[in-house]
C-alpha positions in Angstrom: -77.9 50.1 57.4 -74.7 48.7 55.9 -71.9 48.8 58.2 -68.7 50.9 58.3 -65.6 48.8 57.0 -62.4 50.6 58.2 -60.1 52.4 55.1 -56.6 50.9 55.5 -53.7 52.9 53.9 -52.0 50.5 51.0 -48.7 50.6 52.7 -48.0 52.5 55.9 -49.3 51.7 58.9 -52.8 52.8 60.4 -52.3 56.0 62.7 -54.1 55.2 66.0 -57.6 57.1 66.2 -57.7 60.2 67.6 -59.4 60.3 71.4 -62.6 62.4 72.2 -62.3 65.9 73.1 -63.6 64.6 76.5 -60.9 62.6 76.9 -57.9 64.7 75.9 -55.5 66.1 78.3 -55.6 68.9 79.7 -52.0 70.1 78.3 -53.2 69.5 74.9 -57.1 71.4 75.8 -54.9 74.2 77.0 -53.1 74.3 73.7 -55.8 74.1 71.7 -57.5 77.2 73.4 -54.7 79.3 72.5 -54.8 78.5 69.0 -58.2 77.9 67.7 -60.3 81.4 67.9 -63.5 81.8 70.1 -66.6 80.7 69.3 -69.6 82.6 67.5 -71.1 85.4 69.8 -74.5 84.4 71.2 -76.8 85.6 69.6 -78.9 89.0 70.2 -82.2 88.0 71.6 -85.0 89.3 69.6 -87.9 90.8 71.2 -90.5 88.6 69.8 -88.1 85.3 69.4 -86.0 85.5 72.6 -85.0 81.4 73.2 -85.6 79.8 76.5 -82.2 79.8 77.7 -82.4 76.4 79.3 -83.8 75.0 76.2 -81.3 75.8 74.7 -78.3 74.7 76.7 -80.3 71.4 77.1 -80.9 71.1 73.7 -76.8 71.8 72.5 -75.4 69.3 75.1 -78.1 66.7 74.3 -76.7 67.1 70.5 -72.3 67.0 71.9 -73.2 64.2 74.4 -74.8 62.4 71.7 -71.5 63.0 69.5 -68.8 62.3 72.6 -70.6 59.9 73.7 -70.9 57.6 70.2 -68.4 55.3 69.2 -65.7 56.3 67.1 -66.4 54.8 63.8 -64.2 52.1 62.5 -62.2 54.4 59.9 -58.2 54.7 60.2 -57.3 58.0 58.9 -53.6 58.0 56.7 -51.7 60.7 55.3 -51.6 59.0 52.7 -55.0 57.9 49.8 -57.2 55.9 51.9 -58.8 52.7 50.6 -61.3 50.3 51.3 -60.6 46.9 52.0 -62.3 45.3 49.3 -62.7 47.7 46.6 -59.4 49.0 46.5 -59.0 49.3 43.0 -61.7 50.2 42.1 -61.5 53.1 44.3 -58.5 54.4 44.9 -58.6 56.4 41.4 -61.6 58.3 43.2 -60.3 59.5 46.3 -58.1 62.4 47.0 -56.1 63.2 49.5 -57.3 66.6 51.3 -54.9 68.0 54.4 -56.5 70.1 57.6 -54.8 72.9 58.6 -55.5 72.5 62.3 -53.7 73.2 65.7 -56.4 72.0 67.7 -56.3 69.2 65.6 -53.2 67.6 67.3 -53.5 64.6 69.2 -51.8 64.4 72.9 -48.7 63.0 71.6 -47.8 65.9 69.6 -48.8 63.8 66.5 -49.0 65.5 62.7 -52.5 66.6 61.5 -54.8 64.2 60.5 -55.2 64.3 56.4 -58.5 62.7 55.0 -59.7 61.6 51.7 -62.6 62.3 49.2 -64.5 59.2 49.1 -66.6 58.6 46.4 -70.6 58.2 47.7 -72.0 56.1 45.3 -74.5 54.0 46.1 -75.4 50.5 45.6 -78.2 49.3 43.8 -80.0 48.3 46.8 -79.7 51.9 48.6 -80.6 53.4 45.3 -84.2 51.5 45.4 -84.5 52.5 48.7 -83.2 56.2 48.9 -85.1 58.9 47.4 -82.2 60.4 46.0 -80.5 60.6 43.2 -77.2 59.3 42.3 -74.7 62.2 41.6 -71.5 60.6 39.6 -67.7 62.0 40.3 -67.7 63.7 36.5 -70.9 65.6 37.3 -70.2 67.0 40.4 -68.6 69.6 42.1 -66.0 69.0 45.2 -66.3 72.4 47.6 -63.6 71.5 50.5 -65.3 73.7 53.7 -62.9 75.9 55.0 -60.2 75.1 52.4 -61.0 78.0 49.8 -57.5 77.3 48.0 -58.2 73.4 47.4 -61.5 74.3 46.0 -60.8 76.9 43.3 -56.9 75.9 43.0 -53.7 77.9 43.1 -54.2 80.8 41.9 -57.5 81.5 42.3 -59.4 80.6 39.5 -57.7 77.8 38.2 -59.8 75.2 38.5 -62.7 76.9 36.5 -64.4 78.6 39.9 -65.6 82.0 39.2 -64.9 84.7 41.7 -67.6 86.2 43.2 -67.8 89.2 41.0 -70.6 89.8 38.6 -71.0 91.7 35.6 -74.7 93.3 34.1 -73.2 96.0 32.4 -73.8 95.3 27.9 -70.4 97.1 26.4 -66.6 97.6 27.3 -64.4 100.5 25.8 -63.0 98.6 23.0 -66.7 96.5 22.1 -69.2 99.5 22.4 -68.9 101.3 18.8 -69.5 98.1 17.2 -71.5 96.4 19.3 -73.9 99.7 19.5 -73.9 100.4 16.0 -75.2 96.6 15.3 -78.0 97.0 17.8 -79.3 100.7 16.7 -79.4 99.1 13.0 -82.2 97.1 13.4 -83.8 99.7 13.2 -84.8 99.4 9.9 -84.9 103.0 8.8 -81.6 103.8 9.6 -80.5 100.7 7.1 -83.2 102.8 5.0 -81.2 105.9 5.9 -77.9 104.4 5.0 -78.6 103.5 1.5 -79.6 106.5 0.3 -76.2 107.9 2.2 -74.6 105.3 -0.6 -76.3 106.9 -3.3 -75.7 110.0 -2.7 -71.7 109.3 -3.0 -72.5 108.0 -6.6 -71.1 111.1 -8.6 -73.0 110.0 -12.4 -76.2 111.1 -10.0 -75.2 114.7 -9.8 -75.4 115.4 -6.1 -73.9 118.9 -5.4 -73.2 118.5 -1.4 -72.9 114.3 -0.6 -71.4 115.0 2.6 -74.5 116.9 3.8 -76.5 113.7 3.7 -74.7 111.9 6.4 -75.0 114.7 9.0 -78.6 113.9 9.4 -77.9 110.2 10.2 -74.5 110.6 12.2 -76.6 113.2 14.5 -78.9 110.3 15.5 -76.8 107.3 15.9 -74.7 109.8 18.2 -77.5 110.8 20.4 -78.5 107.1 20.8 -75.2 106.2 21.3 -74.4 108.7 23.8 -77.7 107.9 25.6 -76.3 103.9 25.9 -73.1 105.0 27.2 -74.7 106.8 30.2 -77.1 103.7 30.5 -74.2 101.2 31.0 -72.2 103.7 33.1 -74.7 103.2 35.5 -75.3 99.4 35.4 -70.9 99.8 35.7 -71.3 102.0 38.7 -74.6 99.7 40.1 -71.9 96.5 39.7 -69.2 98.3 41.7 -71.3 98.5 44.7 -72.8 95.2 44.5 -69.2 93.8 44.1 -67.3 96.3 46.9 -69.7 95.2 49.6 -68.7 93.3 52.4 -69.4 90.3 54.5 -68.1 88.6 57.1 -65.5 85.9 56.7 -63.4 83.3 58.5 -60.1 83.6 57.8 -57.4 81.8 60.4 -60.1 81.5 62.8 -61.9 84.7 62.8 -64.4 86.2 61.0 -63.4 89.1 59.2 -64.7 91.9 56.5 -63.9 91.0 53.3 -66.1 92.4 49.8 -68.0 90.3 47.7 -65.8 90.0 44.7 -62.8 88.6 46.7 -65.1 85.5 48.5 -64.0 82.2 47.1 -66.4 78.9 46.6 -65.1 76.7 50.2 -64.7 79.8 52.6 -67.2 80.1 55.4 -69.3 83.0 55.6 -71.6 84.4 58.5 -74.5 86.6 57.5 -76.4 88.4 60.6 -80.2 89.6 60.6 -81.5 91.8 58.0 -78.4 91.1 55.4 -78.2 90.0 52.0 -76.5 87.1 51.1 -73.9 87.8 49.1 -73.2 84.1 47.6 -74.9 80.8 46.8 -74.2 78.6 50.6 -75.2 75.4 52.9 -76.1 76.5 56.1 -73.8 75.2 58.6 -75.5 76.5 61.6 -77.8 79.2 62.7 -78.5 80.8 66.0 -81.6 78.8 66.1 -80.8 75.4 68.3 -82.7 73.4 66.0 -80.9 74.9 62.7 -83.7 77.0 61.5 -83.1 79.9 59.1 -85.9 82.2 57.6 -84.7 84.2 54.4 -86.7 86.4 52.3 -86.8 85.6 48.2 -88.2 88.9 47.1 -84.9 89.8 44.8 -85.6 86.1 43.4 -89.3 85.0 42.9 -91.0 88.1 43.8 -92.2 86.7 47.1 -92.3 88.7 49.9 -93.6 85.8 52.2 -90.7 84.2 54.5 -88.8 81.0 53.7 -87.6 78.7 56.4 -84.1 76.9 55.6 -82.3 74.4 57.8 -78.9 73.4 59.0 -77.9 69.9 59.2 -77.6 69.0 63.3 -74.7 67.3 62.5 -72.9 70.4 61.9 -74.6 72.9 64.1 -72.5 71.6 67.5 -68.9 71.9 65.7 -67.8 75.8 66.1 -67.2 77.0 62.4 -63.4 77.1 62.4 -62.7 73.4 63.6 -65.5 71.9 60.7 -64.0 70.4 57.4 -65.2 68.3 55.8 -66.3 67.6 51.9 -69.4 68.8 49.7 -70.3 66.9 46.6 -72.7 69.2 44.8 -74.1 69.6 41.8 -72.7 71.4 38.9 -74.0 75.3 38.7 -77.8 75.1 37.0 -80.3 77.8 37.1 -83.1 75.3 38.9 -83.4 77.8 42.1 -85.9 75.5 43.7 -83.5 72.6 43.6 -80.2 71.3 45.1 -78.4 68.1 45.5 -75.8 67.7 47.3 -74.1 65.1 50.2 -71.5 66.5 53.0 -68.7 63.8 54.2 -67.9 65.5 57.5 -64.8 65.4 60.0 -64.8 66.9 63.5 -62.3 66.9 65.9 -60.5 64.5 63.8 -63.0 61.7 63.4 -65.0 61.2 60.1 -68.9 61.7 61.6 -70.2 60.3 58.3 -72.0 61.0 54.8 -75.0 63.2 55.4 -77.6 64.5 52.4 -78.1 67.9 51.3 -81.4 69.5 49.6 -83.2 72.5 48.6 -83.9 73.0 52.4 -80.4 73.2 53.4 -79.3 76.0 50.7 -79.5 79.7 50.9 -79.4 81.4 47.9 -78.0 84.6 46.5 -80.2 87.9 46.6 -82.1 86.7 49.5 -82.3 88.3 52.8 -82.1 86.7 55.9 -84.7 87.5 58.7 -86.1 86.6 62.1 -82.4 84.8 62.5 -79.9 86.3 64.3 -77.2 85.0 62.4 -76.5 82.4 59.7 -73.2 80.6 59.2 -72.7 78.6 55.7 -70.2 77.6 53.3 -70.1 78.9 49.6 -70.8 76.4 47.1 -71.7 78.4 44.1 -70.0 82.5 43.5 -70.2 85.3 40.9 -71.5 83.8 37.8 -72.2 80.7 38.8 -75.1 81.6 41.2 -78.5 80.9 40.5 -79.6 83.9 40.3 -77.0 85.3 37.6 -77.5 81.9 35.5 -81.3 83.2 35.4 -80.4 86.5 34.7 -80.4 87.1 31.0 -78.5 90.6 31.1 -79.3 94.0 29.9 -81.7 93.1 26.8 -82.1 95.9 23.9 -86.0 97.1 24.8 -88.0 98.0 21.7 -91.2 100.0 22.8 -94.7 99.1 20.8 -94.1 102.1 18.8 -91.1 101.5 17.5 -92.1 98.4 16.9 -94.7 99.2 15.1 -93.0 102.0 13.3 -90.5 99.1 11.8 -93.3 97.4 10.3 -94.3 100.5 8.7 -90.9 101.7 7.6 -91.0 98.2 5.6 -94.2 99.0 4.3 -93.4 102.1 2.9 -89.7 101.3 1.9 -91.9 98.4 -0.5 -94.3 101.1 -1.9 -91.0 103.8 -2.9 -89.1 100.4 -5.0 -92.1 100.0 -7.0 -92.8 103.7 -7.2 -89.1 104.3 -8.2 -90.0 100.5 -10.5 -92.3 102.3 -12.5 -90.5 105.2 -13.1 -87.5 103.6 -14.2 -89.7 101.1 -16.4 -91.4 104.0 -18.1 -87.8 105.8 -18.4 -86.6 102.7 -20.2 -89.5 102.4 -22.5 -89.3 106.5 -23.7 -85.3 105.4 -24.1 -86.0 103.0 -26.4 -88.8 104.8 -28.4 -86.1 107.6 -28.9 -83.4 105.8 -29.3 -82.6 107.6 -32.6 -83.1 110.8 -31.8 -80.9 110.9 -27.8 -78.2 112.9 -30.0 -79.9 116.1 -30.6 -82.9 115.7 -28.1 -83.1 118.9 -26.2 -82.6 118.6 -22.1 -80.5 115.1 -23.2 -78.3 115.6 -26.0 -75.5 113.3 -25.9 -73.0 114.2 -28.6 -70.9 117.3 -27.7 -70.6 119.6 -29.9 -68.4 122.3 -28.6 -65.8 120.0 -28.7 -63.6 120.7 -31.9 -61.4 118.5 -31.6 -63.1 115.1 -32.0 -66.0 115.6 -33.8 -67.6 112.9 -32.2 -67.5 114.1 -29.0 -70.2 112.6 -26.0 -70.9 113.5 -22.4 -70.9 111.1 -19.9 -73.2 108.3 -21.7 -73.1 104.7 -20.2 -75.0 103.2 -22.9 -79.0 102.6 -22.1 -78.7 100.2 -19.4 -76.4 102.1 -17.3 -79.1 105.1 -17.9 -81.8 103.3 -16.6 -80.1 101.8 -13.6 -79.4 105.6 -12.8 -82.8 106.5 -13.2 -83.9 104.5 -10.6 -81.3 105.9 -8.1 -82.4 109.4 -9.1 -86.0 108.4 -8.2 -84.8 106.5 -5.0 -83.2 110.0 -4.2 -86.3 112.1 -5.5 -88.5 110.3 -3.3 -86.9 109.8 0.2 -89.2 112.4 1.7 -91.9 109.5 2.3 -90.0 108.2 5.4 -88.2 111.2 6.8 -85.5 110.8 8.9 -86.4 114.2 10.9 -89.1 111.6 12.5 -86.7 109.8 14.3 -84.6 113.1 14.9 -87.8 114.0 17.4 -88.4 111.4 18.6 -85.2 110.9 20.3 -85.1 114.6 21.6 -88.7 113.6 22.8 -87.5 111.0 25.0 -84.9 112.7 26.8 -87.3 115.5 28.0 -89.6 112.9 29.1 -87.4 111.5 30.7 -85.9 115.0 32.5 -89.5 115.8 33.1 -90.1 112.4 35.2 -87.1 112.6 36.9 -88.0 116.2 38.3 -91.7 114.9 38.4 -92.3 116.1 42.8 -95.3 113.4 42.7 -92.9 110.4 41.8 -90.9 111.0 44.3 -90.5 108.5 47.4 -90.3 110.7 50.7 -90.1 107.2 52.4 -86.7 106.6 50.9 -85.9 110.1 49.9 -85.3 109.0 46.4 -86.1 110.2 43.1 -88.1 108.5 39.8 -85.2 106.7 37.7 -85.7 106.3 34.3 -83.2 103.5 33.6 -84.1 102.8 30.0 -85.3 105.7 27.5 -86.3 103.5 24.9 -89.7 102.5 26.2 -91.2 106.3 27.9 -93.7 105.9 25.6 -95.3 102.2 26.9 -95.0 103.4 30.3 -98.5 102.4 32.0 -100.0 100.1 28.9 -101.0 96.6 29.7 -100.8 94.1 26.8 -101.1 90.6 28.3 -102.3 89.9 31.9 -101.1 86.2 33.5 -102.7 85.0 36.2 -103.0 81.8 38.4 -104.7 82.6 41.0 -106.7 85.5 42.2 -104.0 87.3 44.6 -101.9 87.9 41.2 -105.1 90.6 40.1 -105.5 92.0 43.5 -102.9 93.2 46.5 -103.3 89.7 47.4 -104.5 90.7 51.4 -106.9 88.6 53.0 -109.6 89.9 55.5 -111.6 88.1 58.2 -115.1 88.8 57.8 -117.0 86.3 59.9 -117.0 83.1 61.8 -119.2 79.9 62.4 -118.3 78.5 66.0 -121.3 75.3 67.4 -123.7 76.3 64.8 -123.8 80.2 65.7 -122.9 82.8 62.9 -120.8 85.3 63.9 -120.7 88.2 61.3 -122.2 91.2 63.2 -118.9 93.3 62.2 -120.8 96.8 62.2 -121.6 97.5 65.2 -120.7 97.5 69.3 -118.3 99.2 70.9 -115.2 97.0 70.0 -116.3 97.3 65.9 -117.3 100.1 64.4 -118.7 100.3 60.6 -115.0 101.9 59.9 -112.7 100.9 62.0 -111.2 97.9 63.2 -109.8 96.5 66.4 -106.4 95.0 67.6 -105.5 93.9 71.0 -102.6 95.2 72.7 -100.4 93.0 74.3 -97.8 94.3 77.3 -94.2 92.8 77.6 -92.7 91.8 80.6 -90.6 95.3 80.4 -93.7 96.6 79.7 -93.5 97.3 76.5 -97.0 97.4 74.4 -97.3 95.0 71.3 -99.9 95.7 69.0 -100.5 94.2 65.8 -100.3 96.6 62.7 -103.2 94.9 61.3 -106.8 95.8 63.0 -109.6 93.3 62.3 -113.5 94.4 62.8 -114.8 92.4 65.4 -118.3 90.7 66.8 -119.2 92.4 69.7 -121.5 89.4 71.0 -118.1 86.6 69.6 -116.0 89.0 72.3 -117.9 88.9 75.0 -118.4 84.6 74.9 -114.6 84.6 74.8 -114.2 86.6 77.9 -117.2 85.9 80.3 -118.9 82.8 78.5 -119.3 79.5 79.7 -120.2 76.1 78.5 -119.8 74.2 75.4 -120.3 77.3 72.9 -117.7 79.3 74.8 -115.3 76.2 75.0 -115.5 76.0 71.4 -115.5 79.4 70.7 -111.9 79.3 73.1 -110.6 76.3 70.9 -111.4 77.8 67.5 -108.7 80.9 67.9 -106.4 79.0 70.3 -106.1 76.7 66.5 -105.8 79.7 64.2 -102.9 81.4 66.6 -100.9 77.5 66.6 -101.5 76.4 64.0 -99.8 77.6 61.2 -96.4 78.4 59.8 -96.7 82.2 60.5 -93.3 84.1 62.4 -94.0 86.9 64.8 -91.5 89.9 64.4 -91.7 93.2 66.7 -90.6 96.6 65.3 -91.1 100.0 65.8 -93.2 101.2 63.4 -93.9 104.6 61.6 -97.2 105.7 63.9 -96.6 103.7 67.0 -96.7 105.7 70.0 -94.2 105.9 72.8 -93.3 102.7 75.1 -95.1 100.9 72.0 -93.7 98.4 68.9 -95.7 97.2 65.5 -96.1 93.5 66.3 -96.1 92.1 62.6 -96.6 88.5 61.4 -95.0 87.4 58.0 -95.1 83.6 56.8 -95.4 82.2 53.7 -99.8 82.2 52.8 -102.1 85.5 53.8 -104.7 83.6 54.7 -102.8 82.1 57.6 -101.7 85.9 58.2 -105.5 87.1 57.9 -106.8 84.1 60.6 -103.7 85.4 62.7 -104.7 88.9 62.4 -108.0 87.8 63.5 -107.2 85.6 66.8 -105.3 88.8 68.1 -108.2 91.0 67.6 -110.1 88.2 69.7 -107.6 88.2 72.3 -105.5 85.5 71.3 -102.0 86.7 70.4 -99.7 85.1 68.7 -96.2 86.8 70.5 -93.2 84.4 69.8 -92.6 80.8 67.7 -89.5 79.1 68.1 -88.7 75.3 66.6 -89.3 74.4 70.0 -92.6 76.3 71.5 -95.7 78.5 70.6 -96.6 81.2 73.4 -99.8 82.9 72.8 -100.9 85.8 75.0 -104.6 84.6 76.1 -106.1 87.8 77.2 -103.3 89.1 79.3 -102.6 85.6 80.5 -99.1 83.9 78.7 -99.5 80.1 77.3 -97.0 78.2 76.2 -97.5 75.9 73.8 -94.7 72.3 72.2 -95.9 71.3 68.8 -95.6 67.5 68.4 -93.6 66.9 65.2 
């Protein structure tokens, strides 16, 4: 490890080093209490995860003694730009001055609060071969100052390119939704076939008595689809309204307060409790986990229901929230949700602790929910547009249904049969022109000298000369033979729609008494592809299926253990669970019921020797080991004085072997980062894993 060099100011003197917190006075501790706000609250314990309370306490002052009792690193903090003793120069363009706002901050002496600078982390060549890491450079990175919302996005808001947190799904505005609608519904390709003849029918050599009444048909359409689009984006509007006026909790001077999504800045710090969305891209800070762990649910982002586990770094989870600043150089906003780089330069208490990585572990991301944590405390890094869920989002595309589709191609296909229909006519007209070319003066039905004028003897009608005759003969037969793609078709179709749509809406059997909420129909274009499968993709066999897993049998010393359909604990249709009581004497049962051997039961509970040893070790090793997280609720059908134990991790087939241990007896009731207790029968065992 290279060692620290100390950062000398180019000019002033260096300010003497701030003491421990265990070493300040008690004047300035008292002061200090009055200003900075309380800590977190403890957290709720959970049922199923209730911490060993002196684990806990052990564990937190193992992590401060280890802080107070390290040396202070050899870094002088200036108010000045800090730089380095060698590299000055080449430095000093990179760092940048950032002040704490701080009254615990203040030394004993009553001295001004400590400012510290951005220092750039590159790397040497040397810790680049050995780190796996990545360099990130100054240009290519983002600077979030934690707790320092104002040095992060600028004064005002928004003015060093940082989004708010407000997002937008919604396709038109008031002044952009004729034209922009207009463009979209004309790709349809009959209405451009629609328009046309529209144009032809304001030519006045074609002789058409009502023009106007050809546009109705047309205008009647567009509006429907039009109107239909509005209401649409109303409700993607009204959808972004809530999502935006929802509210989390965050610190402001030293207390966590409610304040709604669209007003959160990239730099504040945000606490998110059990069972809440996260309303922002953040870096967990700390958790109510001792260890720093964080489980979060990705279902709004990959479709996974399965639980994720995220860390905080443990040299931020001892420093309360409102006396941590520090610096985060992340990356710039990408749309790579299953990757993050990032380092933290950190300063508690007034003392730089150091330059500490970031990665995909230590990020939680927008969209996901956090569970099985009590609360979550993190810093936002990435807001509003910016997120990684938004940069994936490709907003509300124009959906085209199969038949529509399909009706296009045949629009084409029949718009190329009427030109060379109307081709030939025109032809042929051109060819009875020219054999007659003598006689177009008296012709009967044609005649183009006119006679009943007395004046000039030579009189015509309206005569173009032959080319102009023949270009309007073509029109005519454009005109004459419209009927082939009627525009009533479309007319229907659109009326059709909106009563499917009413119909489904109003359907009784579609609608969710669970939730109490109705079928939506949120896009009337595609009613009609509504249960048709074109193209399946699949990479594994879970993606075909519901993707549940169900333990059959066992092979424990050489003995096969399938006899599932029979005995009292397993019958041919039902399965078996086994209860577990609480120490309030509460009943825990499993949601999940697993058909049993009768004969595999009865070695467990009564057997002795090698096979029943084994038989012991096998589901004592499916309950421990695996990654699964045991949550207690009350469920729909549990009885009184009883709660749905249910266990979500990240495979089914560790849920499944789960599932199966406690139907053996062996009961997987809480997991912490710190011990395993399984219920053995009625009999508790605790359990460290060794990592």
């Amino acid at each position: 490890m290279r060692p620290e060099r100390p950062l000398l100011p180019p000019s002033t003197p260096p300010l003497p080093p701030l003491p421990p917190p265990s070493q300040q006075p008690d004047e300035a501790a008292g002061e200090a209490t009055d200003d900075v706000p309380a800590r977190l609250p403890d957290p709720v314990p959970s049922p199923i995860l209730r911490h060993s309370p002196a684990n806990s306490v052990r564990r937190t002052r193992s992590l401060r003694s280890l802080l107070a009792d390290s040396p202070s690193p050899s870094v002088t903090f200036a108010a000045g730009v800090l730089r380095s003793g060698s590299k000055a120069d080449s430095i000093a363009s990179s760092f940048e001055s950032i002040h704490l706002q701080r009254a615990g901050s203040r030394s004993a002496s009553g001295a001004t609060p400590v400012a510290f600078g951005r220092v750039s982390t590159r790397r040497s060549a040397s810790e680049r071969a050995a780190g796996s890491q990545r360099d990130l450079r100054d240009e290519d990175a983002r600077f979030v100052y934690i707790n320092d919302a104002d040095r992060t996005s600028g004064t005002p808001p928004g003015a060093a390119g940082i989004p708010d947190n407000s997002i937008h799904t919604t396709k038109y505005s008031v002044l952009t939704f004729l034209p922009r609608n207009l463009y979209e519904q004309f790709h349809r390709v009959a209405y451009l076939y629609f328009l046309v003849l529209i144009a032809l029918n304001m030519v006045p050599q074609l002789g058409v008595l009502e023009p106007a009444v050809s546009v109705l048909p047309l205008a009647f359409v567009l509006g429907v689809t039009a109107v239909k689009d509005a209401y649409e984006d109303w409700r993607r509007h009204r959808s972004d309204k809530n999502e935006n006026n929802r509210t989390a909790s965050v610190l402001v001077d030293g207390a966590f307060v409610p304040k709604r999504w669209k007003e959160i800045r990239v730099g504040e710090v945000i606490r998110v409790t059990a069972n809440e969305t996260l309303p922002c891209d953040m870096v967990l800070l700390s958790t109510s986990d001792p260890t720093g762990v964080a489980y979060v649910q990705t279902i709004n982002l990959d479709g996974e229901s399965n639980l994720k586990t995220r860390y905080a770094k443990q040299e931020t989870m001892p420093t309360p929230p409102e006396a941590l600043a520090g610096v985060i150089k992340c990356e710039r906003p990408n749309r790579n949700i299953y990757g993050f780089l990032a380092t933290v330069d950190l300063v508690s208490d007034g003392f730089r602790r150091g330059v500490v990585s970031l990665g995909p572990s230590n990020i939680v991301l927008r969209g996901c929910e956090l569970k099985n944590t009590s609360w979550a405390v993190g810093v936002a890094v990435y807001t509003g547009r910016d997120t990684k869920v938004m940069l994936n989002s490709s907003g509300a595309p124009s959906k085209r249904s199969r038949l529509e589709t399909n009706m296009n191609r045949e629009t084409i296909m029949l718009a190329v049969v009427l030109f060379l229909l109307c081709l030939v006519v025109t032809l042929l007209d051109g060819i009875w022109l020219g054999d007659h070319a003598d006689d177009l003066a008296v012709i009967p039905y044609f005649r183009k000298r006119d006679f009943s004028s007395s004046d000039d003897p030579d009189a015509k009608y309206n005569w173009y000369g032959m080319g102009a005759e023949v270009a309007f003969t073509f029109m005519k037969s454009v005109i004459q033979f419209q009927v082939m793609i009627p525009i009533a078709l479309y007319i229907s179709m659109e009326i059709v729609r909106v009563g499917q749509a009413f119909f489904m809406v109003q359907d009784r059997h579609m609608f969710d008494e669970k939730r109490e909420a109705k079928f939506q129909c949120r896009a009337l274009n595609i009613n009609e592809d509504l249960g048709q499968v074109k193209y399946v993709f699949s990479d594994k066999t879970g993606t075909l299926t519901e993707n549940r897993m169900e333990f059959r049998c066992a092979s424990v010393h050489g003995s096969d253990f399938s006899d599932v359909d029979g005995g009292a604990d397993g019958g041919a249709g039902d399965g078996h669970s086994h209860s577990v009581i609480e120490e309030d004497g509460v009943i825990l049962r499993p949601n999940t019921a697993v058909k049993t051997d009768p004969r595999l039961v009865a070695l467990l509970r009564d057997g002795a020797g090698a096979k029943a040893d084994s038989a012991r070790d096998f589901f004592l090793a499916l309950a421990t080991c695996n990654t699964i997280v045991p949550i207690a609720a009350d469920g729909d059908g549990a009885a009184a004085g009883e709660r749905t134990l249910e266990y979500q991790g990240e495979s089914p087939d560790e849920q499944a072997l789960v599932y199966a241990a406690a139907a053996y007896g062996y009961t997987l009731v809480e997991r912490t980062s710190g011990h395993i207790t399984v219920d053995v029968f009625g009999t508790r065992q605790r359990y460290v894993p060794l990592l």
